[in-house]
C-alpha positions as CSV (number, residue, x, y, z in Angstrom):
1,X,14.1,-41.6,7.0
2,X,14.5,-42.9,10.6
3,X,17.3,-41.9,12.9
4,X,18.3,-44.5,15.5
5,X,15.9,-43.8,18.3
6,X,13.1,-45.1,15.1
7,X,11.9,-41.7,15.1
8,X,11.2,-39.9,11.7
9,X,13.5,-37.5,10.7
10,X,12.6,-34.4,7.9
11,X,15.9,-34.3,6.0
12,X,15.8,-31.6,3.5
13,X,18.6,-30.3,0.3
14,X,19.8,-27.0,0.7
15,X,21.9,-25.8,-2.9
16,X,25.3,-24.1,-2.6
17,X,27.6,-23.4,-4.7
18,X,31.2,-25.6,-5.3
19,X,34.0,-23.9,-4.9
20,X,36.3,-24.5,-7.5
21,X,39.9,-25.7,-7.5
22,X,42.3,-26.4,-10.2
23,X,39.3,-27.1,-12.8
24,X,37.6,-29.6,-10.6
25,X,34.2,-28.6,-8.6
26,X,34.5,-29.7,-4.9
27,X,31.4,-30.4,-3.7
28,X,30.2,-30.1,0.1
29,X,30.6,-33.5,2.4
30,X,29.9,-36.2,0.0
31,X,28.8,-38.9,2.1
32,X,26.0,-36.2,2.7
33,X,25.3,-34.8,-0.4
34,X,25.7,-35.5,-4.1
35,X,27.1,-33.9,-6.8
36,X,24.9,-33.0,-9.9
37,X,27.1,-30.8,-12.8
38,X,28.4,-27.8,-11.5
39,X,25.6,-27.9,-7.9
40,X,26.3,-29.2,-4.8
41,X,23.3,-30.4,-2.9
42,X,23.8,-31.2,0.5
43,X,21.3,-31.7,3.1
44,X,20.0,-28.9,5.8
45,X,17.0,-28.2,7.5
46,X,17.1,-24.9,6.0
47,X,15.0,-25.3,2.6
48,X,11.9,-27.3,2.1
49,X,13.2,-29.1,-0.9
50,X,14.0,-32.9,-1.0
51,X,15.0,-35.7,-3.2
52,X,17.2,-33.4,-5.7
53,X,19.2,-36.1,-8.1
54,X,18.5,-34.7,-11.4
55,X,19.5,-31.4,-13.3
56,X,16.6,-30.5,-14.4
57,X,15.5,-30.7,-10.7
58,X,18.0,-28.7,-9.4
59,X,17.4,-26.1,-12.4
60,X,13.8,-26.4,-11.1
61,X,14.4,-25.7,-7.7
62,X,16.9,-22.7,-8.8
63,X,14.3,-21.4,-10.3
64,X,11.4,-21.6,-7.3
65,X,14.4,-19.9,-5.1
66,X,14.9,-16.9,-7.4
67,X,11.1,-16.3,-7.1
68,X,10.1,-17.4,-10.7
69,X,6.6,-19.4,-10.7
70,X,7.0,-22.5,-12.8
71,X,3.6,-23.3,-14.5
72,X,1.8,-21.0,-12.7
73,X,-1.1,-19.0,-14.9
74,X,-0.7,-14.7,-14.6
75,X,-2.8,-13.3,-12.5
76,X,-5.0,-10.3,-13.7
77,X,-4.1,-7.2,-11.6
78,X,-6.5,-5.6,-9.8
79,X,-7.6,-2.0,-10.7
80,X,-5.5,0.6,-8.4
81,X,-8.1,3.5,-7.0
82,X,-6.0,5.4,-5.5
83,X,-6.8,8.5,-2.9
84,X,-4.8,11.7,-2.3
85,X,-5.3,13.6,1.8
86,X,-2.8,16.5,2.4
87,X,-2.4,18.6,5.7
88,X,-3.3,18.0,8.9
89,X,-3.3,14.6,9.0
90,X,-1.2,12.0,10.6
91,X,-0.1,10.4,7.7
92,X,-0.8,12.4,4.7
93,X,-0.3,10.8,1.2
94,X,-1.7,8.5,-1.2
95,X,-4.1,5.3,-0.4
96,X,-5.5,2.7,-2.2
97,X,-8.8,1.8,-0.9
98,X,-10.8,0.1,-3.8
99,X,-13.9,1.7,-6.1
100,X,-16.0,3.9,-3.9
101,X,-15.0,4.6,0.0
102,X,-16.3,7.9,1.7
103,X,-14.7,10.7,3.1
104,X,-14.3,9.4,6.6
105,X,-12.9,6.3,4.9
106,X,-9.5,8.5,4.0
107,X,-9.1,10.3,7.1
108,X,-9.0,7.6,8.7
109,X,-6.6,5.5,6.6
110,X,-4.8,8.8,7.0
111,X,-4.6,8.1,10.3
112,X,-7.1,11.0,11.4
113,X,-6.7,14.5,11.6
114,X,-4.0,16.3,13.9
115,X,-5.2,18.1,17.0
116,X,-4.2,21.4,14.5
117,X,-6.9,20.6,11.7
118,X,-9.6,22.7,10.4
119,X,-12.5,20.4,10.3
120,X,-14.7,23.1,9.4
121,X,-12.9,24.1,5.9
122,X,-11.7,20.9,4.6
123,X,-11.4,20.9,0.9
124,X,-12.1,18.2,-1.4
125,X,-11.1,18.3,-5.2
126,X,-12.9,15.9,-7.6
127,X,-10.8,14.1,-9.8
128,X,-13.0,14.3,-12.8
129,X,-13.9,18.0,-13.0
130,X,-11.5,19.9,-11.6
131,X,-14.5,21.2,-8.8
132,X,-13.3,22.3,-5.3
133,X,-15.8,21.4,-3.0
134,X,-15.8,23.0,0.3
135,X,-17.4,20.2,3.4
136,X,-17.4,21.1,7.1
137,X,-16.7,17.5,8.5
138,X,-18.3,18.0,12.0
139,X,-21.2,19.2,10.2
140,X,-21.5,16.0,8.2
141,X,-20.8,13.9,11.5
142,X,-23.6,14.8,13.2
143,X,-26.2,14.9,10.4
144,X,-24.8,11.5,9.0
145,X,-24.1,12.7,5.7
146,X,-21.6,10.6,3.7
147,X,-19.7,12.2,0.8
148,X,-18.2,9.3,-1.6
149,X,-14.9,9.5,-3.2
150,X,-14.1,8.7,-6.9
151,X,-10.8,7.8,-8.1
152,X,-7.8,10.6,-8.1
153,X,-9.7,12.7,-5.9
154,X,-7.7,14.8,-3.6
155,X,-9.0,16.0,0.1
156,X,-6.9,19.0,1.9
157,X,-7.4,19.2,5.8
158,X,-6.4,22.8,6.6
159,X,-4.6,24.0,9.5
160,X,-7.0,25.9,12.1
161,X,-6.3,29.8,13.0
162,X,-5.0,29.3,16.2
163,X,-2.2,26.4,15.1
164,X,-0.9,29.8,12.3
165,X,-1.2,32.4,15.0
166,X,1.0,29.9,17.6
167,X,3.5,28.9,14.7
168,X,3.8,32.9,14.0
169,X,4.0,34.0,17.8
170,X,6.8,31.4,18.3
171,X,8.9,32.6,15.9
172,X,8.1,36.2,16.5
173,X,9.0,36.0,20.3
174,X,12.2,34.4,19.2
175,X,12.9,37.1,16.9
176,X,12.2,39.5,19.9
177,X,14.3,37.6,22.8
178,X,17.4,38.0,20.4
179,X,16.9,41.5,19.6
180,X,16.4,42.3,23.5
181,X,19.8,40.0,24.0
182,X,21.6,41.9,21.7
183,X,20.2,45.3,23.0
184,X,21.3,44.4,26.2
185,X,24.9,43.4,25.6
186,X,25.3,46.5,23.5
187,X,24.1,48.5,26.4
188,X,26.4,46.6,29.0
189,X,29.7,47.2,26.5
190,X,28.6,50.9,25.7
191,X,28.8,51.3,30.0
């Protein structure tokens, strides 16, 4: 359709729903729109659907809105692999990475290891026979070893001495400033 300038104007049919009174449905303007049953259609650039007259259309269009695919064949899901990292990682948790990654694959996805990890103890449980395997991951970095990953396996990134000792000491010299607070005022009252 051309506006008066002869330019070409998109003019698209939104659907809302009439509001009703005393029995009758009152459509939206309707020197703009049309009324079809119990839908108003009246035209707005906000959904790409045009030239709704029919019910069945409108029922058609309902349906595209509410997400259902109208002739559309179903789609064969694709197999879920997932992955399981725990500890000192970034982002610890399950991924889904398809058939076969390597280790290095799921730290990283995991976002790498923390500045706390262990990567000389990292443990990896296979899925399919229960087997803790122990890997030191600088090890395998610099002699280019790649360990593979089957479905469900799990991989633990331990926390390294030093971040247990820290966590330990920190709560230990807390314990120990309140004691010597306490010491203190008890001395200063006992004065």
């Amino acid at each position: 359709m051309k506006n008066e300038d002869g330019m070409v104007k998109d003019e698209r049919v939104t659907l809302s729903l009439p509001r009703r009174r005393e029995g009758h449905v009152v459509g939206g303007d309707m020197g703009r729109g049309s009324v079809c049953g119990r839908w108003s259609l009246v035209r707005s650039p906000r959904w790409p659907i045009s030239g709704l007259r029919s019910p069945v259309s409108v029922v058609a269009a309902l349906l595209v809105v509410a997400g259902w695919a109208l002739a559309q064949p179903a789609q064969p899901q694709a197999p879920v692999f997932n992955y399981y990292v725990w500890g000192q990682v970034r982002a610890p948790g399950a991924y889904n990475l398809g058939p076969s990654p390597d280790l290095l694959e799921l730290l990283s996805a995991a976002g790498g290891p923390t500045e706390d990890a262990n990567l000389r103890h990292v443990v990896l449980i296979r899925a399919t026979t229960q087997q803790r395997v122990n890997i030191n991951v600088k090890t395998m970095l610099f002699s280019g070893q790649i360990i593979s990953l089957s479905p469900g396996d799990i991989v633990i990134v331990p926390s390294s001495a030093w971040y247990t000792v820290f966590r330990y000491l920190s709560v230990t010299t807390t314990l120990v400033s309140v004691a010597t607070l306490i010491f203190t005022v008890m001395t200063w009252v006992a004065r």
